[in-house]
C-alpha positions as CSV (number, residue, x, y, z in Angstrom):
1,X,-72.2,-64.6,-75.8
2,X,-74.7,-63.6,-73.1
3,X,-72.9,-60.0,-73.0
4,X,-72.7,-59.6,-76.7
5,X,-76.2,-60.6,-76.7
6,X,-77.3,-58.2,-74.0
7,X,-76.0,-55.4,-75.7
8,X,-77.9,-56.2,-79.2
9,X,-80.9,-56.1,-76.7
10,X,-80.6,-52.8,-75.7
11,X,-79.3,-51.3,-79.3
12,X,-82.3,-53.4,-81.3
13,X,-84.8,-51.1,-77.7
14,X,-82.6,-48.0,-77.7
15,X,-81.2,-47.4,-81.6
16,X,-79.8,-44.1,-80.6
17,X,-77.8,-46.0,-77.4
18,X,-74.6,-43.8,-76.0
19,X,-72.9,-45.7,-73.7
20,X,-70.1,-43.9,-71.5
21,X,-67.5,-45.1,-69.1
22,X,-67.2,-42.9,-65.7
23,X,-64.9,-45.3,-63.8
24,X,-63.0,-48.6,-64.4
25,X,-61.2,-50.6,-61.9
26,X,-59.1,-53.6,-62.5
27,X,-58.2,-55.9,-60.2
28,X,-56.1,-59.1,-61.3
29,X,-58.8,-61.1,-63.9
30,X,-62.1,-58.5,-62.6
31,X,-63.1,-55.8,-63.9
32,X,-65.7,-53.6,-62.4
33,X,-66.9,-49.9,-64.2
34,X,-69.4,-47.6,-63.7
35,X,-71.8,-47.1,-66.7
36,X,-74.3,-44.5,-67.6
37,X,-76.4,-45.2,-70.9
38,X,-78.7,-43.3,-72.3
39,X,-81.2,-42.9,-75.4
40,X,-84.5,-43.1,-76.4
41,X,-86.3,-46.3,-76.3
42,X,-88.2,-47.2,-79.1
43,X,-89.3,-51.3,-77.9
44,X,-89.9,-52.2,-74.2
45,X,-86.3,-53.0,-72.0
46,X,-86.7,-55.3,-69.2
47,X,-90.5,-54.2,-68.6
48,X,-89.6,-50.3,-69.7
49,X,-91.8,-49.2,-72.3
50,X,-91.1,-46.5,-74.7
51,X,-92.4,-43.4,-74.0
52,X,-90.8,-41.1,-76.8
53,X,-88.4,-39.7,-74.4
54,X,-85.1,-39.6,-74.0
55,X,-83.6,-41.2,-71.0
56,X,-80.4,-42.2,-69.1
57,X,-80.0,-45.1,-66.5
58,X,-76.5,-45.7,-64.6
59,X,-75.2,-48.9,-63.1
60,X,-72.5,-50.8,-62.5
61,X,-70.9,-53.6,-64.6
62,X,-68.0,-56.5,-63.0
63,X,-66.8,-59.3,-65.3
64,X,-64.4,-62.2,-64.2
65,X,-62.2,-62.9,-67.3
66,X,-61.1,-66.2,-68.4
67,X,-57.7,-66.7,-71.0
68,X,-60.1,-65.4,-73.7
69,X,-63.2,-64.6,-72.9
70,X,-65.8,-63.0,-70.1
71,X,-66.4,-66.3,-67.6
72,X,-69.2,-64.3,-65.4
73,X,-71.0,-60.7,-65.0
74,X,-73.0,-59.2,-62.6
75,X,-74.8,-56.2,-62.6
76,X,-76.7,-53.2,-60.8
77,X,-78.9,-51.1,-62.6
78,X,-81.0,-47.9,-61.2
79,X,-84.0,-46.6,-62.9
80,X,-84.4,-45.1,-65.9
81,X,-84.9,-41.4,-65.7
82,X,-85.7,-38.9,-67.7
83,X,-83.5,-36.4,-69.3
């Protein structure tokens, strides 16, 4: 829920999102990927305030799976810069 929730966040601040994939690792029940977003925000993101300009931020994303669900995330996040 938290993850499914995180993600309306940022589509509800960024409506023109684009989320892309660079690298994906699975190891047993982790997975771990490298994640660049990018868009134009149009409502403040975790203290980012729109500015009316596109821009792209890249992190990385590792979720511990349970039998059907995510059990616990963590994540790293540089700034957003602008395209």
């Amino acid at each position: 829920d938290a993850v499914v929730n995180l993600f309306r966040m940022m589509w509800d601040a960024f409506p023109d999102l684009e989320v892309r994939v660079e690298d994906m690792l699975v190891d047993g029940d982790r997975i771990s990927s490298r994640i660049v977003m990018s868009g134009t925000p149009e409502q403040e993101f975790f203290g980012y305030r729109p500015t009316g300009k596109r821009v792209s931020r890249e992190g990385v994303m590792t979720f511990r799976l349970g039998p059907r669900s995510f059990v616990e995330g963590w994540a790293t996040w540089g700034p957003f810069i602008e395209d």
